[in-house]
C-alpha positions as CSV (number, residue, x, y, z in Angstrom):
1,X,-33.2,87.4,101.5
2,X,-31.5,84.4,103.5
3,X,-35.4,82.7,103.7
4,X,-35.5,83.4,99.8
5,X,-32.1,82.4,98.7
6,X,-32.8,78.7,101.0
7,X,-36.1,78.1,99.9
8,X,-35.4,78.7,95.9
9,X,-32.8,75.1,96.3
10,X,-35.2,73.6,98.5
11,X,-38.1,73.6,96.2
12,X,-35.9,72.2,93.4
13,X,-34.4,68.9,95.5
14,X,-38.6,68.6,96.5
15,X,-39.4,68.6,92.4
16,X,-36.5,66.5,92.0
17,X,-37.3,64.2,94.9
18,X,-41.1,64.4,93.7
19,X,-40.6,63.6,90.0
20,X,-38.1,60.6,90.9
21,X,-40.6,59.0,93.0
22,X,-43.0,59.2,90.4
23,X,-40.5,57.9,87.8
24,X,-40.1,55.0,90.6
25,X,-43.8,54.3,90.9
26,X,-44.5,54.6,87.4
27,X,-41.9,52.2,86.3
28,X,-42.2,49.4,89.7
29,X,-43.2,46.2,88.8
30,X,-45.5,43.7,90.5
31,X,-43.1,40.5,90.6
32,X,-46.5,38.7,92.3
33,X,-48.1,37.4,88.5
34,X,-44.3,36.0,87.9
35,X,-44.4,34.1,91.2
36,X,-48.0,32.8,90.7
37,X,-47.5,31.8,87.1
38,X,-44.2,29.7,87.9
39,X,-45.7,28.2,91.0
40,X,-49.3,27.2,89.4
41,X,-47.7,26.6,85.5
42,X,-44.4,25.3,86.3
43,X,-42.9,24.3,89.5
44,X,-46.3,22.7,90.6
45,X,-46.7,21.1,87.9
46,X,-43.5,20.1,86.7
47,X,-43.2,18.2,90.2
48,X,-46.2,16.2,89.8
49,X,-44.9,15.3,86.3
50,X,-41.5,13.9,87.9
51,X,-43.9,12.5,90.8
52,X,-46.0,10.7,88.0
53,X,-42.9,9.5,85.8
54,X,-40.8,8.1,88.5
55,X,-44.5,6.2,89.4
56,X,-44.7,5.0,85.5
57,X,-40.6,4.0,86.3
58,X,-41.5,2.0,89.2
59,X,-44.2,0.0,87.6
60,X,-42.3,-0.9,84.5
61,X,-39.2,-1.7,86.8
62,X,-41.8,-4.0,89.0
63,X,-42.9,-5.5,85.6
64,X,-39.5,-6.7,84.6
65,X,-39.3,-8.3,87.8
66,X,-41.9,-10.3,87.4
67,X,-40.5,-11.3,83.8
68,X,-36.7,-10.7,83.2
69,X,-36.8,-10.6,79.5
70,X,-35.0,-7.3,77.5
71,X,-38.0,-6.0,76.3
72,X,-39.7,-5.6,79.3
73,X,-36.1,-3.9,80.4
74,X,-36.5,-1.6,77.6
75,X,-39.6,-0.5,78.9
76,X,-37.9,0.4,82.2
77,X,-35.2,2.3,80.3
78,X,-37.8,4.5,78.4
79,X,-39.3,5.0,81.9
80,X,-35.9,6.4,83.2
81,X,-35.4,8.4,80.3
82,X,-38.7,10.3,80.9
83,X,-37.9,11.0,84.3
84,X,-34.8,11.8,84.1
85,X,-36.2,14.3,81.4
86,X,-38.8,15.5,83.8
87,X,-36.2,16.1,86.2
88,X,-34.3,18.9,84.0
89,X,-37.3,21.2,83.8
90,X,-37.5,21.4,87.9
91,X,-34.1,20.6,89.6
92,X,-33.3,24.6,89.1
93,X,-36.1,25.0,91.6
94,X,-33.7,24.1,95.0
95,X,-35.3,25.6,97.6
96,X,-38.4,25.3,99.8
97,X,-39.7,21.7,99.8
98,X,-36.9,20.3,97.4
99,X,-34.0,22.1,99.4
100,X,-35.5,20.2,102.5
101,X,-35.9,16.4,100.6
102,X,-32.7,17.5,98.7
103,X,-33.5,16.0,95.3
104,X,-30.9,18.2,93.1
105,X,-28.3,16.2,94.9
106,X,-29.9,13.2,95.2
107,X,-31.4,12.8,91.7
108,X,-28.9,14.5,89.6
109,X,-25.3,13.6,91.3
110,X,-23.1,12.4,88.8
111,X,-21.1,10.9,87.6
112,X,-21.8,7.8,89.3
113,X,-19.4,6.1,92.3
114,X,-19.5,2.4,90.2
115,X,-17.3,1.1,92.8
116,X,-19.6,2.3,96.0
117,X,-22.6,0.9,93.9
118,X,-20.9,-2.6,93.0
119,X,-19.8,-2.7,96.9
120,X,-23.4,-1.9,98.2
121,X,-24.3,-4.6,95.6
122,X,-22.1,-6.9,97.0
123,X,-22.1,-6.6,101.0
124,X,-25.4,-5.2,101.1
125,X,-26.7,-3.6,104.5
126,X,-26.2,-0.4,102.8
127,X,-28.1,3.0,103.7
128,X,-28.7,4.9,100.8
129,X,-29.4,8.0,102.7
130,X,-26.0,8.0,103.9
131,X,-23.7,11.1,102.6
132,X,-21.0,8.0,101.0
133,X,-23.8,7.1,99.0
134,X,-24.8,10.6,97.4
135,X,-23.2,9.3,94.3
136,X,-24.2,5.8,94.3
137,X,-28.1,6.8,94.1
138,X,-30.2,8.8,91.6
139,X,-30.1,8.7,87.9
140,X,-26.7,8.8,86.9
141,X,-26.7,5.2,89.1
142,X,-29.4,3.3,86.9
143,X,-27.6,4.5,83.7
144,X,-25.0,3.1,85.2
145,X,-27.3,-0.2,86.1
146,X,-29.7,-0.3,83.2
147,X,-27.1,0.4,80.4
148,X,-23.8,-1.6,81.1
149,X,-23.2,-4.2,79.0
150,X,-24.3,-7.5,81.1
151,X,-27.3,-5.8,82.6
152,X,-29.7,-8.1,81.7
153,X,-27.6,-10.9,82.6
154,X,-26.9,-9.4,85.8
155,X,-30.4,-8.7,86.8
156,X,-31.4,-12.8,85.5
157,X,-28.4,-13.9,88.0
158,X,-28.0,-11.7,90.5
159,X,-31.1,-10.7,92.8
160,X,-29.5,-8.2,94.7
161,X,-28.6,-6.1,91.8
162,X,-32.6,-5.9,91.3
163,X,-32.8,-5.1,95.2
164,X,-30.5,-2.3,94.8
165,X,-32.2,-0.7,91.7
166,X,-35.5,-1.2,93.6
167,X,-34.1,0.5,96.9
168,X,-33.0,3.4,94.4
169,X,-36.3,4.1,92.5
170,X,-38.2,3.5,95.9
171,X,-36.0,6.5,98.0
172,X,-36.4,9.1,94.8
173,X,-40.4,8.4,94.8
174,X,-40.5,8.8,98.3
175,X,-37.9,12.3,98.0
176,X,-40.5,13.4,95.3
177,X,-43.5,12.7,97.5
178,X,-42.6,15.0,100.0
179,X,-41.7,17.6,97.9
180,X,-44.9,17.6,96.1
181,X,-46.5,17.1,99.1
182,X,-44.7,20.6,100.7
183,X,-45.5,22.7,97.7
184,X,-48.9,22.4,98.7
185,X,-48.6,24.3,102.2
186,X,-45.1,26.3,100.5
187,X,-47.3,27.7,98.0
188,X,-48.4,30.8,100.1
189,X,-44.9,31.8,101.2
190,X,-43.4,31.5,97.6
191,X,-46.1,33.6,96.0
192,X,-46.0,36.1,98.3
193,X,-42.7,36.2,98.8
194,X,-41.7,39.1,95.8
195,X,-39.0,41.1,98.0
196,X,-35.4,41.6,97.2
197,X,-34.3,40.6,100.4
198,X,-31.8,37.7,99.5
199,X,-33.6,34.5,101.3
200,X,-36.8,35.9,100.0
201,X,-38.5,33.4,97.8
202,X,-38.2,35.9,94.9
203,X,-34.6,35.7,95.7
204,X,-33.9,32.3,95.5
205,X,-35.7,31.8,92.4
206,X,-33.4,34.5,90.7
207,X,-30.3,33.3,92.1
208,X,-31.6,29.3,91.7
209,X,-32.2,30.3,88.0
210,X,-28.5,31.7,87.4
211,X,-27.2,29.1,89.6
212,X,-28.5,25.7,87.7
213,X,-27.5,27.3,84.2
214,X,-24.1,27.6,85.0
215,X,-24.5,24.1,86.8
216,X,-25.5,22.5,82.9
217,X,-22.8,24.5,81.6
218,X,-20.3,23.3,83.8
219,X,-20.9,20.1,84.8
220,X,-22.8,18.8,81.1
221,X,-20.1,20.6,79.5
222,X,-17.6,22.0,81.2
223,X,-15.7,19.6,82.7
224,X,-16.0,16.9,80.1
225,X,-14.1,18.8,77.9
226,X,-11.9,19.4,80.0
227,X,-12.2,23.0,80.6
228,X,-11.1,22.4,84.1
229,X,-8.3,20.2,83.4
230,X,-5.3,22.4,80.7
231,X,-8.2,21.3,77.5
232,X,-7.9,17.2,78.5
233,X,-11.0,15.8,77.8
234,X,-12.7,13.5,80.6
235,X,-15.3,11.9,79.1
236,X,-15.9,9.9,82.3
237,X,-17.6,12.9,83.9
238,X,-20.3,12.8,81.1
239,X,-23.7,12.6,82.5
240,X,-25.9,9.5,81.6
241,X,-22.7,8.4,79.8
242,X,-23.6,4.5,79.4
243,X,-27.4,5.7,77.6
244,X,-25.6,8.4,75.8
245,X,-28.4,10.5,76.3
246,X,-26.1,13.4,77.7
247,X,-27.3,15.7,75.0
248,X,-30.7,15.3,75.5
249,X,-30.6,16.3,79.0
250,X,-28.3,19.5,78.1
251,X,-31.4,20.2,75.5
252,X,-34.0,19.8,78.3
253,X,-31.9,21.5,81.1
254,X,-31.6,24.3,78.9
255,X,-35.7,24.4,77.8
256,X,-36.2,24.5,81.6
257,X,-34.0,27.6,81.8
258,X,-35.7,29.0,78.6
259,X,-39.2,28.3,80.4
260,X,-38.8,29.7,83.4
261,X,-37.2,33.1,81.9
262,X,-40.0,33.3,79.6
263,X,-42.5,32.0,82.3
264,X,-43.5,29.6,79.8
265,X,-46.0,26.8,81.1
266,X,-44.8,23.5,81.4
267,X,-46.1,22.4,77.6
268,X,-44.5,25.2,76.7
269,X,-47.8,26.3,75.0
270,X,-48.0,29.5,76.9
271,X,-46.0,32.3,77.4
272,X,-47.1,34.1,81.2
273,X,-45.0,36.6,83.1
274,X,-41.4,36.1,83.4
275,X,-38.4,37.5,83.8
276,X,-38.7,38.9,79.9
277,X,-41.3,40.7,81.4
278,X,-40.1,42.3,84.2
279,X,-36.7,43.5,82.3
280,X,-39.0,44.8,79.1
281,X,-41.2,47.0,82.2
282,X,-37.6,48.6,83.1
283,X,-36.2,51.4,81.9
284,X,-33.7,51.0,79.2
285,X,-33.5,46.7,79.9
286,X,-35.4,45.8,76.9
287,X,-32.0,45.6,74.9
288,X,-31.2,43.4,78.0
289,X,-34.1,41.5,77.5
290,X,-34.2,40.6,74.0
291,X,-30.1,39.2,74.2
292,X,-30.8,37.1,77.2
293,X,-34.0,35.7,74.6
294,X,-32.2,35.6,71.8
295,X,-29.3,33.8,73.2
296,X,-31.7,31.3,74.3
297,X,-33.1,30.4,71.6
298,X,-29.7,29.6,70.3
299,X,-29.0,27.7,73.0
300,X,-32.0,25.2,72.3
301,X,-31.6,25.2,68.8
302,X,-27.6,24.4,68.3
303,X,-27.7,21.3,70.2
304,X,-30.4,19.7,68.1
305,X,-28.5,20.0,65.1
306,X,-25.9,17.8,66.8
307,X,-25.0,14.4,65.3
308,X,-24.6,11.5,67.6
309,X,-23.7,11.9,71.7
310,X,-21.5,14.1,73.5
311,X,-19.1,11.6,73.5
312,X,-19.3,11.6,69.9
313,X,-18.8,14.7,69.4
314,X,-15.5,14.7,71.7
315,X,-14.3,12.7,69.4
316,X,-15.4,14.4,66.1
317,X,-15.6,17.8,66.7
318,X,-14.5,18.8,69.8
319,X,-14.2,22.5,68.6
320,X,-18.2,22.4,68.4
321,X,-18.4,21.9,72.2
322,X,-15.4,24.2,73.4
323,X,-17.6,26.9,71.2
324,X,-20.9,26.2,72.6
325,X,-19.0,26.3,76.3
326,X,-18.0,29.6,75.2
327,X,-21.0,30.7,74.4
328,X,-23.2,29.5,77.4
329,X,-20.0,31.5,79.6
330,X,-21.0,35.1,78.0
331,X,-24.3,34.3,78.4
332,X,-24.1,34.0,82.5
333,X,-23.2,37.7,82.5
334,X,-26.4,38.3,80.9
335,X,-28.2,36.7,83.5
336,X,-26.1,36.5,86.2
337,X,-24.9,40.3,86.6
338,X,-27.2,42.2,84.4
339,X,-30.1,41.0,85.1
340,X,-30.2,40.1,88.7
341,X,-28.5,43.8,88.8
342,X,-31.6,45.2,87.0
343,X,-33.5,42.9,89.8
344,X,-32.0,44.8,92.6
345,X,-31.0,40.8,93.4
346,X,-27.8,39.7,95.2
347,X,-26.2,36.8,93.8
348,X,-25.5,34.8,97.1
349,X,-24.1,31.3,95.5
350,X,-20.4,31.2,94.3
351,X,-18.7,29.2,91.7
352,X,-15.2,27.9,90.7
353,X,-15.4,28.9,87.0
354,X,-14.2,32.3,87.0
355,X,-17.5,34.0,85.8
């Protein structure tokens, strides 16, 4: 009777136990397409885009030199804007390779230090590698250089000012060399590397993903407004604020988001596997999915519909950018609990905004 009444509740936990590893197999998901489709559709070649455009950006820079007139300047401005561009779809990709040649920080500090720039200017002897420097490099520092008032004045009568803008575009196209140049050899680790552990390449893509949307919320955002000063505005920590092309790089920071949840190609002309698809193989995280998708597209969309710059706006309706602040917060729970909990992901990064 004792061998009867024990075995009766032991065959029961072994269904249960049986039927849940089933449910568990039936429901797993192979991350390895995701990781292949970002690193052959995206990352890849969203590097050798930046690689190429910062190229284009050196030539047309070299081609003013050689004839300081302001439409060959305006050439070199498009040429920035492009990279710079470029550089939103693949700065959220900061590890591997680009943690090592650390090109979020060194492309995409800003605001600018104008005062260490106009000093390196100046004195000269300076070592743009150093860390007092971090903010006197990259592209917030040829806004500063391409769009002030007197540029083209100061690049016909002051030599070292080209020098300095040449020193610039010549560190980022050697940072961007070796990145490119790592992915080839990084490849293998990222694509195989679909565990949960948290400095698993998997990992790091999930947590760089949450980490550089709240980045463009913050920092494009955020702290302009003055969401981390009592509501008073600070336009002076606009990005790109002398170009005014802030709101264009929100628009592409957030497409880059968009793309890489959707495991969108880099045209943007196909959709692969991505995140959508991993939360739409889960149990019960198709709701989850759709939200995160639908938000998204909101996202993209609102900003376009803007009228004039960020700083424009400020000024005009600052409601409309305290709102859309608001709504990129709620939307970091989306991603960064909910989904990355549905990931069996640990967010390892920390932030300041009370998310």
């Amino acid at each position: 009777m004792k061998l009867v009444k024990w075995t009766i509740p032991l065959c029961a936990v072994l269904l249960i136990t049986a039927c849940k590893k089933k449910k568990d197999e039936d429901t797993e998901f192979d991350k390895g397409p995701i990781m292949v489709n970002m690193a052959d559709n995206y990352i890849i070649p969203g590097y050798a885009d930046l690689k190429n455009k910062i190229s284009t950006l050196e030539t047309s820079w070299n081609d003013f030199l050689s004839d300081k007139t302001q439409p060959k300047l305006d050439v070199a401005k498009q040429a920035w804007i492009d990279a710079n561009s470029s550089f939103q779809h693949v700065k959220a990709f900061d590890f591997g390779p680009a943690m090592t040649a650390n090109i979020a920080f060194t492309f995409g500090t800003f605001p600018c230090d104008t005062s260490q720039i106009n000093s390196n200017i100046q004195t000269g002897g300076y070592d743009l590698n150093a860390s007092q420097n971090l903010d006197a490099a990259g592209f917030d520092a040829l806004d500063f250089l391409f769009y002030r008032t007197d540029a083209l004045t100061k690049f016909q009568t002051v030599s070292s000012s080209c020098t300095y803008v040449s020193d610039i575009i010549s560190k980022m196209k050697s940072e961007i060399t070796a990145v490119v140049n790592g992915w080839s050899s990084y490849r293998s680790t990222f694509v195989n590397g679909t565990s949960n552990e948290s400095t698993s390449p998997f990992a790091l893509l999930v947590n760089n993903f949450c980490k550089d949307f709240e980045l463009c919320k913050t920092t494009k955002i955020g702290f302009p407004i003055g969401n981390h000063t009592l509501g008073i505005q600070q336009p002076n920590y606009l990005e790109a604020r002398r170009s005014g092309l802030g709101k264009t790089l929100l628009i592409e920071n957030i497409r880059g988001s968009r793309a890489i949840f959707y495991g969108l190609n880099l045209s943007g002309s196909n959709n692969g596997v991505g995140f959508d698809d991993y939360l739409n193989a889960l149990e019960d995280k198709a709701a989850l999915s759709s939200t995160i998708q639908s938000r998204f597209d909101y996202m993209l969309g609102t900003p376009q519909t803007w009228t004039g710059s960020l700083e424009d706006l400020m000024v005009s309706s600052p409601y409309t950018l305290t709102e859309f602040y608001a709504y990129q917060q709620a939307s970091v729970i989306y991603m960064k609990t909910d989904m990355a909990s549905a990931f069996g992901v640990l967010i390892t990064y920390q932030d300041t905004d009370g998310d």
